[in-house]
Structures are given as C-alpha cells and as structure tokens.
Steps between C-alpha positions, in 0.01 A plus 500: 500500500658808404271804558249610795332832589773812595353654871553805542738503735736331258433721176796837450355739358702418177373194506143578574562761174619196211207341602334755259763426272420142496118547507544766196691255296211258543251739438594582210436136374156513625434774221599276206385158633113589484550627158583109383287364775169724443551636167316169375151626500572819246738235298221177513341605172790573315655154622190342412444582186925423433485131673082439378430451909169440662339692818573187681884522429504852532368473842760231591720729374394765765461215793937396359621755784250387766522143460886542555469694793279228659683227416841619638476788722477305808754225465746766333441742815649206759759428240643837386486677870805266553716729249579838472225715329735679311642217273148343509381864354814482256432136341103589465541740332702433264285206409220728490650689205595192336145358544324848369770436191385169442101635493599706229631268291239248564345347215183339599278512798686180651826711520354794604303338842791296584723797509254755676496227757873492570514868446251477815691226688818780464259795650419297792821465603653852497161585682569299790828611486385845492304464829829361643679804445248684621541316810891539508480892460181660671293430827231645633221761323776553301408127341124641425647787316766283302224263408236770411803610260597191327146426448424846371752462276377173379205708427673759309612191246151410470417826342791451301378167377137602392580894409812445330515167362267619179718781429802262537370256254500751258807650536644196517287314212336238703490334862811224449713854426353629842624188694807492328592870673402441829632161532826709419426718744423196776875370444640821545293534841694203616834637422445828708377235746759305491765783531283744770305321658618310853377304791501649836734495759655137520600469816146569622381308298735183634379603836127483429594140368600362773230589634152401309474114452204383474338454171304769323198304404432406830320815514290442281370235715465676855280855351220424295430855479840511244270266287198734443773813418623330231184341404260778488661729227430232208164619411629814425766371330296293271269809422836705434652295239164439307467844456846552424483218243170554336380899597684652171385212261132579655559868482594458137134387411304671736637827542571556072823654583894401313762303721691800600206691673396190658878466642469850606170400666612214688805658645218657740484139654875465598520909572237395790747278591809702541279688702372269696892321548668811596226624763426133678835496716449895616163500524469181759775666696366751569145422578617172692308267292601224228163306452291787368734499198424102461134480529372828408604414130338188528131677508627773255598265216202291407295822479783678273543225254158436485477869327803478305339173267165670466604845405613611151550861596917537444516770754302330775727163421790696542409652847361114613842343380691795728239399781545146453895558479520632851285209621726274337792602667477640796500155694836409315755687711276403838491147452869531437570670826273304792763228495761767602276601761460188646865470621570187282863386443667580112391176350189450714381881302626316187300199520179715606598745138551193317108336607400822413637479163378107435173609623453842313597380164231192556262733458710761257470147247173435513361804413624493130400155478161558625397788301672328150240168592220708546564709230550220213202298663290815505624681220482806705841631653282781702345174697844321533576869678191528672588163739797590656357800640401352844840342591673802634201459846829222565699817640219661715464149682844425570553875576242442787654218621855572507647677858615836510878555498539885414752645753320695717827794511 
C-alpha cells in the first residue's frame, strides 16, 4: 500500500500548495475525457449512418462506458489502492489515448464497442486513482471543495462534448478526425503526468502502512448504510445517459432544427451541471447538510424530464435541459465526499468510490438499452424516452435513508 490521506498536521504549506499542482494536472484531463466519453450522442447519427447500425446497437453503444464501469470498478478499487495513484494515473491514461485512437480507426460496429469498452476499463482506473490522490493531498472541507472542482470540471467537458463536438466534426471533416485529436491530446496528458505529477509524502505514507491492516472490503460488510450510497444514484444515472444518448437524435425530429443548434441546445443540460458540480461541495458546507443535495433531485427529476419529451418549444427545452443539468449533478460531488466524512481508512474510501462506480454505471447502462428496446418495439423514440423518467425517485429514497455526515464547523 503506498498512499493514505495527508492530516493536517503533516501537510507544509508547500506541500499542501502542489497538491493543486497535482489536482490541476488531472483536471485538465477531465476536460478532454468527456469529449470521447459523451460526445457519442451528437456523433450516433453520423456513426450510424457510416457503420449501417441499429437503435439497439447504438444504445449498446451508449451503455459500452457503463457496462465497464460495473464490471470492474469494484474489484479494480481493492486492487489498484495497493499502488501508487500516480503511475496508476500515468499507465491509464495512456491507454486511454490509445483506445480513443483505436475508435477512430474502427471499421465496423464490432471494433468500435470492443474498444469503447477498454477505453472505459482505462477511465476507471485513473478515476480511482484520482480519488487516491485526492486522499494523499487534501483533508477536511477542503476535500468537498476539491471534489466539487473535479466534478465541475467534468462538467465543463460535457459542454464541450455536446456544444463543440458538431463544430469539431466539421472542422475536422468527420467524427474519426475528432477522436483522432483528442486521443493525441489524452497521451500528451500522461506525459505532463508522468513528469509533474507526484505522490505525497513517502515517509508518511510508510507510516500510515504500518498501520491499517485489515482488509478494505470488510467494510463493506459491517455498514449497510455504504450500500444504499452507492446504490441509490443509479436511477439517475440511467435517466442521464438516455438522454445524453438519444435527446439530440429526438430533438432532431421533433424540434425541426440542424445538428449544430441542437448541440448548442443541449449544452444547456451539462451547463446545469457545471453548475450544479461546482456549488454541491460549498453549498453543503456551509448550510451543514449533504442529504438535501441527494434526495431533493430525486423529486425534481421525474417532473423535469417528463416536460422535456413532451415539449417541442426549443427555448423551453433548453431551459428544462439547464434545470435537469443541475439535478443531474449536484449529487455527484456529495456522494463522493460522505465516505470522507465518515472517517474511513484510504482504501476503505476506495472500496466505498469503487461500489459507487459498479453501482452507478448499472444503471448509467441500462438506460440506453432501455429506451433503444422500446423505441424499435414501439417505433416511437419519444416513448423509449418517456420510461426512464421515474428512475431518478432512486436518489430521493436513498437520500432519506442515508445518515447525516456534514461537519457541523
């Protein structure tokens, strides 16, 4: 075991400052990564008509980065907190510009799912790692803030993804051209890794070694409360990436507007979001509170995607995306911090982060799936919409039934 959380009786004030340098270098990924990971739904038609794919395959397509997630978040959270974050962040990446290299070039559906699903496999990874250093470099509200700020950031890349990627495929005459660039872009995020980034402090973190033994799984085992955390995000997640996935090919019919104003439109959805990511960590500071953010979005959501598939007003689907956006969201960066509150060991917070992220993207590949069935059995993509729309109540339970860990100074 090579890393654990820095208290902050241990952290120099140099120190305490290349945490930011560290964090920024990582941030900076989470800007390019959503526009491979999320640029999919503004791409789908263009890479459907290219490889002849159905809405079934389409919607796999979109579930690719959620199935991954569920499949190795957990078991890859007990393995990788045994190594240092910042060669696990190194390798990832890398692989995660080869991968996005690899989905350009792909030449039939086959190809293309079996590399999206690596490419996912390689995400996972640097975002456990991520959490690590996180853990290595900042304690306290401070952690709140830091995670508000990746996840914002996250956010930002969203926008990217669905505002830019249109304008990109032009430029660049077509979507391979657009992954060619940013996987480019990926390796050259894990060279400035690789050459500025840095674990903390290592003989704290030999200290801390010696003295955390037992294993991190164990408890998973002893609070059942850790179970509904991680649980009770995956409606929301499964709403999320449907309308990711399927809102611009449905806007494209229903609202009679060209590609690039229904990018422009559905930026609104992750612009909620950045919102929504940047406010959650400050915001439950300072009012004391981390479950309002968790279950208040859970009664929101139904209600706001209900009006987004049954409107066909552009301006009141842009202000319901931004709406929806911030409902989306705001639960990210709290559902991320609770374990820190809790006073967990480094690879106990791990574990807890990596359930979070098998259980999340259960529901994050289902919702593609779902509305692509109903939509080729109904021939109707507004009703393949239309019945994910209750799945985000998931949050408002499990925000009800989760304890309150805010600090209370």
């Amino acid at each position: 075991m090579r890393f654990f959380t820095m208290q902050n009786d241990t952290l120099t004030h140099r120190a305490w400052n290349y945490g930011w340098v560290v964090m920024g270098i990582q941030w900076g990924v989470n800007f390019f990564i959503p526009m491979v990971a999320l640029s999919l739904g503004v791409m789908l038609p263009a890479m459907t008509e290219e490889l002849d794919m159905t809405p079934v395959q389409g919607g796999l397509l979109g579930s690719a980065m959620f199935i991954g997630g569920a499949i190795l978040s957990l078991p890859l959270s007990v393995f990788l907190s045994r190594y240092s974050p910042k060669r696990v962040t190194c390798i990832a990446l890398f692989c995660t510009g080869l991968m996005t290299f690899i989905q350009a070039a792909s030449p039939s559906f086959t190809i293309l799912l079996i590399a999206r699903f690596v490419f996912v496999s390689t995400i996972v990874s640097r975002g456990l790692a991520e959490i690590l250093l996180i853990q290595q470099w900042f304690t306290g509200k401070r952690v709140a803030l830091v995670i508000s700020l990746t996840i914002g950031i996250f956010s930002i890349g969203q926008v990217a993804a669905v505002g830019l990627t249109p304008l990109l495929m032009d430029l660049l005459s077509g979507w391979r051209n657009v992954y060619y660039a940013l996987g480019s872009i990926l390796i050259l995020g894990a060279f400035l890794c690789l050459f500025f980034s840095r674990d903390a402090n290592k003989s704290y973190v030999d200290e801390q070694n010696t003295k955390i033994r037992k294993p991190p799984l164990d408890i998973l085992r002893k609070r059942k409360d850790l179970w509904v955390l991680s649980a009770c995000p995956a409606g929301a997640a499964l709403a999320w990436s449907a309308v990711m996935t399927f809102w611009p090919t449905y806007a494209l019919d229903t609202l009679s507007m060209p590609l690039n104003a229904v990018g422009t439109i559905m930026a609104m959805f992750p612009l909620g979001g950045i919102m929504g990511s940047f406010l959650a960590g400050p915001l439950s500071n300072r009012i004391h509170n981390r479950r309002i953010f968790i279950w208040l979005p859970g009664i929101s959501l139904p209600v706001v995607y209900l009006a987004l598939f049954t409107t066909n007003s552009p301006v009141l689907s842009a202000l319901l995306l931004l709406v929806a956006g911030w409902n989306a969201m705001i639960w990210a960066p709290i559902i991320r911090t609770i374990p820190f509150d809790m006073n967990l060991s480094p690879r106990e917070i791990a574990v807890v982060i990596g359930l979070g992220m098998t259980c999340i993207p259960i529901g994050g590949a289902s919702g593609p799936i779902i509305v692509g069935l109903v939509s080729q059995l109904t021939g109707s993509l507004q009703a393949g919409l239309l019945t994910v729309v209750i799945f985000p109540l998931t949050l408002f339970v499990g925000g009800l039934m989760i304890p309150e860990t805010s600090p209370k100074n």
